[in-house]
Structures are given as structure tokens and as C-alpha cells.
LUMVOVEX-37079 format. One line per field, with one value per atom (N, C-alpha, C): z negated, y negated, x; atom name; chain. Coordinates in steps of 0.02 Angstrom, whole numbers, plus 50000, padded with zeros to 5 digits. Layout:
REM LUMVOVEX-37079
w (Z|...) $
v (Y|...) $
u (X|...) $
sese (CA|...) $
marza (A|...) $
//
This chain:
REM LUMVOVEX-37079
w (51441|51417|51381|51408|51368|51299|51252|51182|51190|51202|51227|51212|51261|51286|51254|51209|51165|51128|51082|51016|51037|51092|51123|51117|51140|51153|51069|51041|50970|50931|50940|50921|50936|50997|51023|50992|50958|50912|50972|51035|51093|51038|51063|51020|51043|51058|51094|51082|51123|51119|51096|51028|50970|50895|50910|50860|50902|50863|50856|50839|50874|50838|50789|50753|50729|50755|50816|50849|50883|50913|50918|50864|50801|50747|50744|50752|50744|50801|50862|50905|50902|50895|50859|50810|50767|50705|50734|50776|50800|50846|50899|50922|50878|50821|50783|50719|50708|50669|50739|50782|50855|50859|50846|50866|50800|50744|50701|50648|50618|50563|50515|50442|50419|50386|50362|50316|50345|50413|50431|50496|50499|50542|50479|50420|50378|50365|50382|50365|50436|50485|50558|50545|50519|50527|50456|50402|50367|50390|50433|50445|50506|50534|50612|50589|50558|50522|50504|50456|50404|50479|50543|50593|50616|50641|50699|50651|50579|50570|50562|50551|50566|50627|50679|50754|50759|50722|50752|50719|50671|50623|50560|50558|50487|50442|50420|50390|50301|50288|50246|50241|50299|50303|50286|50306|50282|50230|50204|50139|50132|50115|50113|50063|50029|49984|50045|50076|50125|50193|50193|50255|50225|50176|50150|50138|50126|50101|50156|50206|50286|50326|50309|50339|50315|50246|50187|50233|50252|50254|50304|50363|50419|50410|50382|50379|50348|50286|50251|50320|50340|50405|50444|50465|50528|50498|50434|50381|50392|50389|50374|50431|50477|50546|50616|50598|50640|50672|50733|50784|50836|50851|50928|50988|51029|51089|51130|51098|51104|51035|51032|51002|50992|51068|51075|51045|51052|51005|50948|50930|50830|50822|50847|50816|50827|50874|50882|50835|50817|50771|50703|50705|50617|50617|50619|50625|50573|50504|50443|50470|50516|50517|50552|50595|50634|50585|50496|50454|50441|50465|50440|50391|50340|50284|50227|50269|50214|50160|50197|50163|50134|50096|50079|50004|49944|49883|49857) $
v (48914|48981|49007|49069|49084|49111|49139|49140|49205|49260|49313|49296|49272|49254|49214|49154|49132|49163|49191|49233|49303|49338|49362|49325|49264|49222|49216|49198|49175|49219|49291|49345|49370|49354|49354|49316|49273|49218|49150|49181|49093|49041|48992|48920|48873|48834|48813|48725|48688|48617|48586|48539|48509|48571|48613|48670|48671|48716|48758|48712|48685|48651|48685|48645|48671|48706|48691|48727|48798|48773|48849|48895|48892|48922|48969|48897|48951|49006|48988|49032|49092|49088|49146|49194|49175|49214|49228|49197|49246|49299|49286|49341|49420|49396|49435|49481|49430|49453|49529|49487|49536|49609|49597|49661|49692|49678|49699|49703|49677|49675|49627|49616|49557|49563|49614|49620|49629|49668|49651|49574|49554|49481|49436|49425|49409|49412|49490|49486|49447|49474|49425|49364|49346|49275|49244|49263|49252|49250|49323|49345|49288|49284|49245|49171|49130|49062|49061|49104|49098|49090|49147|49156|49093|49058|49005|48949|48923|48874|48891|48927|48948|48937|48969|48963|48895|48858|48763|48746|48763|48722|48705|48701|48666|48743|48794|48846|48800|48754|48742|48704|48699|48697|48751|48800|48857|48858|48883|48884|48933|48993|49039|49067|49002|49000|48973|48912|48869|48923|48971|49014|49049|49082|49123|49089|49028|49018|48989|48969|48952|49043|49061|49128|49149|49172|49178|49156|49075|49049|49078|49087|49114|49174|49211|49274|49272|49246|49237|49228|49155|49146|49182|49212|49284|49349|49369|49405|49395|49320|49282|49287|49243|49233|49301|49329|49348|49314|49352|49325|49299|49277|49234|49286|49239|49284|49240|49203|49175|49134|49135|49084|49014|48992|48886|48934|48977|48974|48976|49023|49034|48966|48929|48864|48809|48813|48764|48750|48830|48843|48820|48820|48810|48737|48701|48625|48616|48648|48619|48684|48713|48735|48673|48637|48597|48536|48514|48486|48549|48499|48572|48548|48475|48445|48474|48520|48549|48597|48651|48701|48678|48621|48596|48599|48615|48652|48579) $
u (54851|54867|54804|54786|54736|54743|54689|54703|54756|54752|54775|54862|54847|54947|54977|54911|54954|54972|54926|54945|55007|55008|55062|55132|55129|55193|55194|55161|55198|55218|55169|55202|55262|55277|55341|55415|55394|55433|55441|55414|55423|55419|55454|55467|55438|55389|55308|55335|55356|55373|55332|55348|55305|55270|55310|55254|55204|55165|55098|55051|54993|54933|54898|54872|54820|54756|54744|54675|54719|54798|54829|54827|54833|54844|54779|54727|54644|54646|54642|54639|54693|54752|54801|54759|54753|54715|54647|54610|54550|54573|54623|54633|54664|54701|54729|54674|54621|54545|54526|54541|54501|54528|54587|54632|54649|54662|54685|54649|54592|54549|54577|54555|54576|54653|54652|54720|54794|54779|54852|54829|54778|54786|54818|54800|54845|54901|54928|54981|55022|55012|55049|55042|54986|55001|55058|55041|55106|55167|55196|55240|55241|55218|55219|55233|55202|55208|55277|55302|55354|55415|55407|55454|55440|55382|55380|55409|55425|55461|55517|55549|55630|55663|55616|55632|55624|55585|55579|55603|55671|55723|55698|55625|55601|55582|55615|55608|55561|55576|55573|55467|55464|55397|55341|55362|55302|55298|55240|55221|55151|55186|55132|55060|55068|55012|54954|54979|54925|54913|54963|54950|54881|54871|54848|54785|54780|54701|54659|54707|54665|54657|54707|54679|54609|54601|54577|54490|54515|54442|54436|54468|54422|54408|54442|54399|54345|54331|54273|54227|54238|54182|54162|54222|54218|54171|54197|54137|54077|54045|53970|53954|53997|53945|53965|54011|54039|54102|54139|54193|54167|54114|54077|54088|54090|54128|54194|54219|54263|54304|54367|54411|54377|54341|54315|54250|54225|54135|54149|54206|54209|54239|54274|54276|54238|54213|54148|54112|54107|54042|54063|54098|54138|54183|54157|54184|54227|54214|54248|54352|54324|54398|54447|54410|54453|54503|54462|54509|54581|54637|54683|54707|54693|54726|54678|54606|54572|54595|54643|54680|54719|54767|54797|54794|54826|54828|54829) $
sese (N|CA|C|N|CA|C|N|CA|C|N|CA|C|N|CA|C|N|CA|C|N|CA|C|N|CA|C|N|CA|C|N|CA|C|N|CA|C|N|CA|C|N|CA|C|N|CA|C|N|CA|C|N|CA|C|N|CA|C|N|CA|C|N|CA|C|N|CA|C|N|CA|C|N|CA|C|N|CA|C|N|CA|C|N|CA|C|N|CA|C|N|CA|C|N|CA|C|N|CA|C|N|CA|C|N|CA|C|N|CA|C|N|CA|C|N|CA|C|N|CA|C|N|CA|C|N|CA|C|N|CA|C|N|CA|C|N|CA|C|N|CA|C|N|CA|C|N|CA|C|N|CA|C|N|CA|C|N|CA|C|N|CA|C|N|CA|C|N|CA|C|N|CA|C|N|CA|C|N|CA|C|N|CA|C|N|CA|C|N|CA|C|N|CA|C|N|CA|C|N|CA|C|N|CA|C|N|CA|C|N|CA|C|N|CA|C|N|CA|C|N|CA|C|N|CA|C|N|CA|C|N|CA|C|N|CA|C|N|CA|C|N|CA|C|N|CA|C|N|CA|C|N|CA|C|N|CA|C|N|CA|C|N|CA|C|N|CA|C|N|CA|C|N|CA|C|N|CA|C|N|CA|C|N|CA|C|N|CA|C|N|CA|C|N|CA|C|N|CA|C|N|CA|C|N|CA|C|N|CA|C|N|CA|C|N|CA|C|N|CA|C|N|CA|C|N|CA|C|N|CA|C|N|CA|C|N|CA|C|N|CA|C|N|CA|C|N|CA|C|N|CA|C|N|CA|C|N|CA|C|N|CA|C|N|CA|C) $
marza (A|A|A|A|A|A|A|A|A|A|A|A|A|A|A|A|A|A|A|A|A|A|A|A|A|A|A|A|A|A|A|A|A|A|A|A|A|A|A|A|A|A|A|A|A|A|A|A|A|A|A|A|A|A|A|A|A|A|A|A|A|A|A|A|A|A|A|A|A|A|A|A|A|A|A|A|A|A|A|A|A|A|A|A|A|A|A|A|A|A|A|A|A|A|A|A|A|A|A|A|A|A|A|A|A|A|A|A|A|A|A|A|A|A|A|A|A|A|A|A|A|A|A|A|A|A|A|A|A|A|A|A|A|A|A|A|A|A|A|A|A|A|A|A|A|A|A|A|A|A|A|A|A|A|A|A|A|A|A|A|A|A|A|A|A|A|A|A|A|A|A|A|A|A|A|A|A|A|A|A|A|A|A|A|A|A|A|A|A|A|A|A|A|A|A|A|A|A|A|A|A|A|A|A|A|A|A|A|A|A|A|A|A|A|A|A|A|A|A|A|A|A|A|A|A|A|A|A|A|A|A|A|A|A|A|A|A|A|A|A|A|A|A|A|A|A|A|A|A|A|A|A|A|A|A|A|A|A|A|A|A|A|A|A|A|A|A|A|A|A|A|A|A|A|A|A|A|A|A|A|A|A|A|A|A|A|A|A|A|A|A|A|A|A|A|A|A|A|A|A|A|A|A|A|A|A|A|A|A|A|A|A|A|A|A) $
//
């Protein structure tokens, strides 16, 4: 699936077997940096997180402090270096996004 259709499908509330990875999550939020600028890609992805664990039974997993400060970082990055020209370049390029126990309070 490309980044496109993912971030489409999840926007959609689709329920994705095993959750959402973490490298899905990045690529979601770059496409959403792409289309929307930073403050409402923030806000979807809050809004979108908070929906995709409800829809996967664990409502009690989100936690929108940790949504907010991994968003937070990519935009900072996206700010500094730019959006690449792809989802696999902006994360390539940014290795420290691929820890997702980094955002962790």
C-alpha cells in the first residue's frame, strides 16, 4: 500500500491486522505534514490515534501526550530539513525517528 492509501485507509478508521506500525505511523503523518501543514497534521493524527485504538479494542492505549511529542518531533525535523521527496527518504534520513520507545514520557 502506498503512503497515500495508507494514510487514506486509516483516515478512514480501516482496522489494519496487528495495529498500525510504527514506520506506518511515520509515513501517515508525512503524508498528512504534505497535505495539511503542521497544526491540523497534528491534529488528525491525535484525532486518528485516539480512533485507531478504539476501533482495535485497546481504547485505553492512546495516550495523547506521546501522540503529541512524536508528532511534535517530526515536524520540528520536517521544519529543519525539510519533507524529502518521499515518506522512505524523510525517514531514512532521520534514523532517530525509527526509536518509537524514544517518545516515551
Amino acid at each position: 500500500m502506498n503512503d497515500e492509501d495508507l494514510a487514506d485507509a486509516w483516515l478512514a478508521g480501516e482496522r489494519f491486522a496487528g495495529g498500525i506500525t510504527h514506520d506506518q505511523h511515520l509515513r501517515i503523518a508525512w503524508v498528512l505534514l504534505r497535505r495539511h501543514g503542521p497544526a491540523k497534521a497534528q491534529q488528525h493524527l491525535v484525532d486518528g490515534t485516539r480512533h485507531a485504538c478504539a476501533v482495535d479494542g485497546a481504547p485505553e492505549k492512546f495516550d495523547e501526550a506521546l501522540t503529541r511529542r512524536w508528532t511534535r518531533a517530526i515536524v520540528e525535523l520536517a521544519e529543519r530539513d525539510g519533507l524529502e521527496e518521499s515518506a522512505a527518504a524523510f525517514i531514512a534520513s532521520h534514523a532517530e525517528l525509527g526509536q518509537g520507545d524514544r517518545f516515551k514520557g
